[in-house]
Backbone as numpy.savetxt, mean C-alpha at the origin, in Angstrom:
# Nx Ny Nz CAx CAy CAz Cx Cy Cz
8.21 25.50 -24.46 9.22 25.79 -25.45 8.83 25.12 -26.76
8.78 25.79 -27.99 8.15 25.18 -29.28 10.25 25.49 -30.04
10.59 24.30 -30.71 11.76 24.37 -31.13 10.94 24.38 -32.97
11.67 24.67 -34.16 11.34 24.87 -35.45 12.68 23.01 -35.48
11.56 22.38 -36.38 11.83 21.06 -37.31 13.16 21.37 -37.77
13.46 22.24 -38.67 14.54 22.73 -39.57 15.59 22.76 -39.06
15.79 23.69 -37.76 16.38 23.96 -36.72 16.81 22.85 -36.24
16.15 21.57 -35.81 16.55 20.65 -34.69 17.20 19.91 -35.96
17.12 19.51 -37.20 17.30 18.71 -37.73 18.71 18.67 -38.55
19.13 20.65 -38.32 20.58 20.87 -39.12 21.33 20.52 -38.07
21.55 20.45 -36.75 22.39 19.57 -36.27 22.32 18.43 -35.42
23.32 17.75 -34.66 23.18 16.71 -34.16 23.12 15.24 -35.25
23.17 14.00 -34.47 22.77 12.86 -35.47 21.39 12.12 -34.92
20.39 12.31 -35.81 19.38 11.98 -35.18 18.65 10.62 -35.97
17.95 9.74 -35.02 18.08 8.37 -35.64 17.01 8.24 -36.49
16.60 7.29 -37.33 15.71 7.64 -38.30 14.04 7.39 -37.99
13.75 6.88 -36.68 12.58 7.40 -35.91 12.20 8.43 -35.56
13.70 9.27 -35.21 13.37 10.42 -34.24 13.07 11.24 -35.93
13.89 11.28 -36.70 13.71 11.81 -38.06 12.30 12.09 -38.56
11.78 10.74 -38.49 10.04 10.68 -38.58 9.35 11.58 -37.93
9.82 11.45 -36.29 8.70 11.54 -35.76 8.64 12.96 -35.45
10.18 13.90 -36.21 10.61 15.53 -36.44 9.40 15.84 -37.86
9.23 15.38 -38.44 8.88 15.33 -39.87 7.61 15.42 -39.68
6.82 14.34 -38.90 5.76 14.10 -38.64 4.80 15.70 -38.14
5.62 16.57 -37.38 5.32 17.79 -36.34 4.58 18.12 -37.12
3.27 18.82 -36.39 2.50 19.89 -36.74 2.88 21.34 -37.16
2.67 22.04 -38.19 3.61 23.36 -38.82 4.50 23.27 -38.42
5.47 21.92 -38.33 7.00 22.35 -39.00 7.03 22.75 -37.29
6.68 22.27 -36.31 7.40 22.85 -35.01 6.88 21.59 -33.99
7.93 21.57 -33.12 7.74 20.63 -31.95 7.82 21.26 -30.54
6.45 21.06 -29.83 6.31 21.61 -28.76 6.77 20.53 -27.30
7.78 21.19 -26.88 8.42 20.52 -26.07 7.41 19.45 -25.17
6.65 20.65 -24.03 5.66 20.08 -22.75 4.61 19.12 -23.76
4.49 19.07 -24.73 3.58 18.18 -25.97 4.71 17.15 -25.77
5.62 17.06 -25.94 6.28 16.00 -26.37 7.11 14.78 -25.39
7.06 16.06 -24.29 7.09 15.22 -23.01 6.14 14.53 -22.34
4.98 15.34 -22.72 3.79 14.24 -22.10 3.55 12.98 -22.60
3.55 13.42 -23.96 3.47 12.28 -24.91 4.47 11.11 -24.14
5.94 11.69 -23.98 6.98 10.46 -23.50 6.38 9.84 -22.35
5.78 10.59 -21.72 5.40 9.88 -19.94 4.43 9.17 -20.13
3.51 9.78 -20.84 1.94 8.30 -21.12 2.69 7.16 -21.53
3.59 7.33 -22.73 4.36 5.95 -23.04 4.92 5.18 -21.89
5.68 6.23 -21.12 6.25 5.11 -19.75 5.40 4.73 -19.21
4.81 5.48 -18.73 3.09 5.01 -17.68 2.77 3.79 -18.20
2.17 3.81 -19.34 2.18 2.56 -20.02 2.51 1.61 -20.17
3.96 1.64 -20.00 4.86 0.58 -20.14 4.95 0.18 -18.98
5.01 0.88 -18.11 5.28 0.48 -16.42 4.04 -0.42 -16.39
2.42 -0.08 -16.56 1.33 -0.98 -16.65 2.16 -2.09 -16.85
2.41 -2.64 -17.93 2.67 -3.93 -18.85 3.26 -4.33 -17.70
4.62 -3.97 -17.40 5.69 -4.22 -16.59 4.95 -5.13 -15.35
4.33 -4.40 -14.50 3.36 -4.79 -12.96 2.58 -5.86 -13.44
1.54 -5.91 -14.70 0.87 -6.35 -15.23 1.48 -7.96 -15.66
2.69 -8.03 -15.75 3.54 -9.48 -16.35 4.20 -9.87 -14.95
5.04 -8.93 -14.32 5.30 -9.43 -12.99 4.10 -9.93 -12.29
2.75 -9.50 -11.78 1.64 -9.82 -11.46 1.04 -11.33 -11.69
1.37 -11.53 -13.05 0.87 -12.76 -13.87 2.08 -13.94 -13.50
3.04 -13.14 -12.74 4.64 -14.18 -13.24 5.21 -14.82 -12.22
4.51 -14.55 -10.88 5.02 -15.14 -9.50 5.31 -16.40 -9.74
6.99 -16.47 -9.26 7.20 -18.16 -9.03 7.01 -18.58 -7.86
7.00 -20.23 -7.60 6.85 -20.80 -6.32 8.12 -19.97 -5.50
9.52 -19.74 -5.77 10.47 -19.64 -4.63 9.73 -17.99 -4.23
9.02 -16.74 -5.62 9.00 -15.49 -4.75 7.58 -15.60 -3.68
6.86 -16.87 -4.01 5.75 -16.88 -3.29 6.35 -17.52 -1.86
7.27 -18.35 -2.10 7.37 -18.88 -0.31 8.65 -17.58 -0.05
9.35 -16.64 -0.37 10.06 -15.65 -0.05 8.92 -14.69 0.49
7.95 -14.80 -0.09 6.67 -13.92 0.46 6.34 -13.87 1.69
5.73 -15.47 1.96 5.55 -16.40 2.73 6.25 -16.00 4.17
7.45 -15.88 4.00 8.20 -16.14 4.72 8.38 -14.44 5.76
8.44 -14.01 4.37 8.84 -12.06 5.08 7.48 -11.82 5.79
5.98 -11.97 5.16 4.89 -12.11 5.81 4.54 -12.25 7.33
5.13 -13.79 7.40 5.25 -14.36 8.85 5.61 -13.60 9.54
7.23 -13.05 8.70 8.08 -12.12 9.77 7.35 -11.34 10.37
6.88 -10.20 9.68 6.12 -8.93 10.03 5.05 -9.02 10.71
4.12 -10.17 10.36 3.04 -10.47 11.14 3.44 -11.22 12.65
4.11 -11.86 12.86 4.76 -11.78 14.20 4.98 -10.79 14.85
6.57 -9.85 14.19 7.04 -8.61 15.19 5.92 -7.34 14.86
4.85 -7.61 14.60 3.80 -6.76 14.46 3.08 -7.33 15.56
3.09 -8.59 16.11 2.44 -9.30 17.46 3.14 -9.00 18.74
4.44 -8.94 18.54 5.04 -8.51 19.58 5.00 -7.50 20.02
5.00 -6.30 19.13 4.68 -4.63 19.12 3.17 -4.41 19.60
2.41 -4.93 19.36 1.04 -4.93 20.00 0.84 -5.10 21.32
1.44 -6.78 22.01 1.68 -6.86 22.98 2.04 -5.82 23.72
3.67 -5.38 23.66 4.45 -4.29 24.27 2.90 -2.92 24.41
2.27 -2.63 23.07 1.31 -1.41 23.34 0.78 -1.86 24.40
-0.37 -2.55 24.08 -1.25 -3.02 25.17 -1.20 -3.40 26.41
0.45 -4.22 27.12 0.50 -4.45 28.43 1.50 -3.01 28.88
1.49 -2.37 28.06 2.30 -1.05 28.72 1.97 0.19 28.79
2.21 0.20 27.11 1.47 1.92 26.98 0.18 1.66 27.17
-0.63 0.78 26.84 -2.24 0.62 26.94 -3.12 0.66 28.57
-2.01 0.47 29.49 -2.15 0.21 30.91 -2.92 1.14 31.05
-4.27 1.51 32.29 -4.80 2.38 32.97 -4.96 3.27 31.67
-5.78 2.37 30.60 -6.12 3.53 29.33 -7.72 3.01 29.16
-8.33 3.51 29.02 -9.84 3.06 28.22 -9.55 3.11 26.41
-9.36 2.30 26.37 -8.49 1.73 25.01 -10.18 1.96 23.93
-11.62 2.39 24.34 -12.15 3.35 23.61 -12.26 4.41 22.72
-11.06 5.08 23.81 -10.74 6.36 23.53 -9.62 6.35 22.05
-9.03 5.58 22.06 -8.13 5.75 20.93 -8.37 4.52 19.99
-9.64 4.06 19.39 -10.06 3.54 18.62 -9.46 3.94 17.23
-9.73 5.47 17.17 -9.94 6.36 15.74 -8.51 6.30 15.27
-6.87 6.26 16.34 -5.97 5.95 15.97 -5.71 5.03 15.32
-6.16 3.94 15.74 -5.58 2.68 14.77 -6.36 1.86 14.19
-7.75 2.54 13.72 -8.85 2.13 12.70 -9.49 3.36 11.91
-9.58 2.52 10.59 -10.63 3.34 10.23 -12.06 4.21 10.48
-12.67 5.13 10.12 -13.87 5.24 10.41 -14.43 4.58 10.72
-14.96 3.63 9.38 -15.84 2.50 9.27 -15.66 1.69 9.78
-14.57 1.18 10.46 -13.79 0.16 11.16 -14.74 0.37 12.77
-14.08 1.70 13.02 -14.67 1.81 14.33 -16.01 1.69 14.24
-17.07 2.13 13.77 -18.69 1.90 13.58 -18.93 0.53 14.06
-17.75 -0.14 13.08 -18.54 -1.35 13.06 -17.67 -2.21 14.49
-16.68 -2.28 14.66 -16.91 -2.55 16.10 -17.43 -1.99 17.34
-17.51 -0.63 17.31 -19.18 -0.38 18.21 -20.44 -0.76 18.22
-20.35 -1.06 16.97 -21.97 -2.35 16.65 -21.53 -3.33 17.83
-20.91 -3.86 17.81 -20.82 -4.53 18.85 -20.77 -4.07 20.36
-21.60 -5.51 21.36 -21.78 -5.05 22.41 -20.24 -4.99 23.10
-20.04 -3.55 23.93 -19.26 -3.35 24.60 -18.45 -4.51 25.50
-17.40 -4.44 25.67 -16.37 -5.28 26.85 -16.61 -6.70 26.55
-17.08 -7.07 25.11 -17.33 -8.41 24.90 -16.50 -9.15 24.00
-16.51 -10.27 23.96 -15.40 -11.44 23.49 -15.86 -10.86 22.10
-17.01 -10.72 21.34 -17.31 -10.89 20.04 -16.45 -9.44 19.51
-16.76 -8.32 20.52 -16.13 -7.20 20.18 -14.16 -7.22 19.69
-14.10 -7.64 20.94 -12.19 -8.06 21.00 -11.96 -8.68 19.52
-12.55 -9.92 19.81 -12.54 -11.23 18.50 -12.90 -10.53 17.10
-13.43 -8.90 16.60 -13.51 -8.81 15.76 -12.42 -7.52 15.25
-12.24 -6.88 16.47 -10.91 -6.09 16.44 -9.81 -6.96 16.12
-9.17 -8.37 16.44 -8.22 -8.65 16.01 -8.45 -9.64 14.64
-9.94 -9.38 14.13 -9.97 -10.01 12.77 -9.61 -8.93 11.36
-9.73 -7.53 12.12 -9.52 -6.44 11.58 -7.90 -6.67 11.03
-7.32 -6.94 12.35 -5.73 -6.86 12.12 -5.00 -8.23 11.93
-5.63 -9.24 11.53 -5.14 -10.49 11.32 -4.16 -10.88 10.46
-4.81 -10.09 9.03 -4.08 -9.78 7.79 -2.33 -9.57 8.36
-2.22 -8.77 9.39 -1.20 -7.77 9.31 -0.25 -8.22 10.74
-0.82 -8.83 12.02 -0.64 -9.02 13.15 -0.92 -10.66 13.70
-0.10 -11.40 13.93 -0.43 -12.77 14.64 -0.79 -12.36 16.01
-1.90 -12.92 16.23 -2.30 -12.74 17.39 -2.12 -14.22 17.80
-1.47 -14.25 19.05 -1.02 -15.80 19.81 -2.25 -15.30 21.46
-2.16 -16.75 21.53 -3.66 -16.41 23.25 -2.59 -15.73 24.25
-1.56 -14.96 24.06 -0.95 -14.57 25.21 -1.44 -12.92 24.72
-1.52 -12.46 23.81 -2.09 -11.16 22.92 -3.49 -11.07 23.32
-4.39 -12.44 23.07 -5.79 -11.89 22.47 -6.34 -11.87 24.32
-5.33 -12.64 25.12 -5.54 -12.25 26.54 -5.32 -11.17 27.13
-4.26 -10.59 26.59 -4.05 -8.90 27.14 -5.10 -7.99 26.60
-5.34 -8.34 25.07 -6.39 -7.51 24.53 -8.12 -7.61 25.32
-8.27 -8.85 25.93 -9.47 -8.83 26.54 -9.35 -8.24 27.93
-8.25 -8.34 28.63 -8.16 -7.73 29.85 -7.98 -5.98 29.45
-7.60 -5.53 28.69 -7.65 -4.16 28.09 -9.29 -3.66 27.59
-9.85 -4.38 27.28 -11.41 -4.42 26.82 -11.94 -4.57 27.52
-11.83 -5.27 29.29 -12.65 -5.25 30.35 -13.60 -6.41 29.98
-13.28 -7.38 28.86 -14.11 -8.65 28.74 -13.70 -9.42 30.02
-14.97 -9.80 30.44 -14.88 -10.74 31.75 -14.95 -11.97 30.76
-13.78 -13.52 31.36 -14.27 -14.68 30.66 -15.57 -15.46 30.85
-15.84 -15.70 29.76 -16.88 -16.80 29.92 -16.80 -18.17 30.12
């Protein structure tokens, strides 16, 4: 939609930016989808700044509020593992569904490793450490699921 300058400017009360920036138009016309884009790069923009100062602005209380929700999740993300592995994981060759809950590259690289072995297990749950507490009652189900014999 292209509206005519003249047009937008005989009515309404328009502020003396918007005045300008009517004035400013190329032949005397303002092209709407032009003028909206224009508005959204500005927000885009601004949103940058926004992330960009929050980013820079963490206080000690949102870092231990962090802290804290972190733990949470990384726990009942330990417990939920557990429950997979001593249940749904039972009488599974837990091989087979690698590709579910890794990446490509993920999986490669723990097949680099030798099969049914501690180093293998031990690097699958370094994968998910970030995200999952693994306690020795976990990384024991996970080796009996992996067919690691102890050493």
């Amino acid at each position: 939609m292209v509206f005519e300058v003249e047009g937008l400017l005989s009515f309404g009360e328009w502020s003396s930016g918007a005045k300008v920036y009517l004035k400013e138009a190329e032949k005397g016309k303002i092209d709407i989808a032009k003028a909206i884009g224009e508005y959204n790069s500005g927000l885009i923009k601004f949103a940058q700044c926004i992330d960009d100062i929050l980013a820079r602005s963490v206080t000690d209380a949102e870092r231990d509020y962090y802290d804290i929700e972190d733990s949470h999740k990384r726990l009942g993300s330990g417990q939920w593992k557990k429950i997979l592995v001593s249940q749904i994981g039972k009488d599974k060759n837990p091989y087979d569904f690698l590709h579910r809950y890794f990446r490509p590259n993920e999986v490669r690289e723990i097949l680099r490793r030798p099969k049914h072995s501690q180093e293998q297990v031990d690097y699958i749950i370094y994968l998910r450490s970030v995200e999952t507490e693994c306690h020795d009652d976990l990384r024991r189900k996970l080796y009996e699921l992996f067919g690691v014999v102890p050493s």
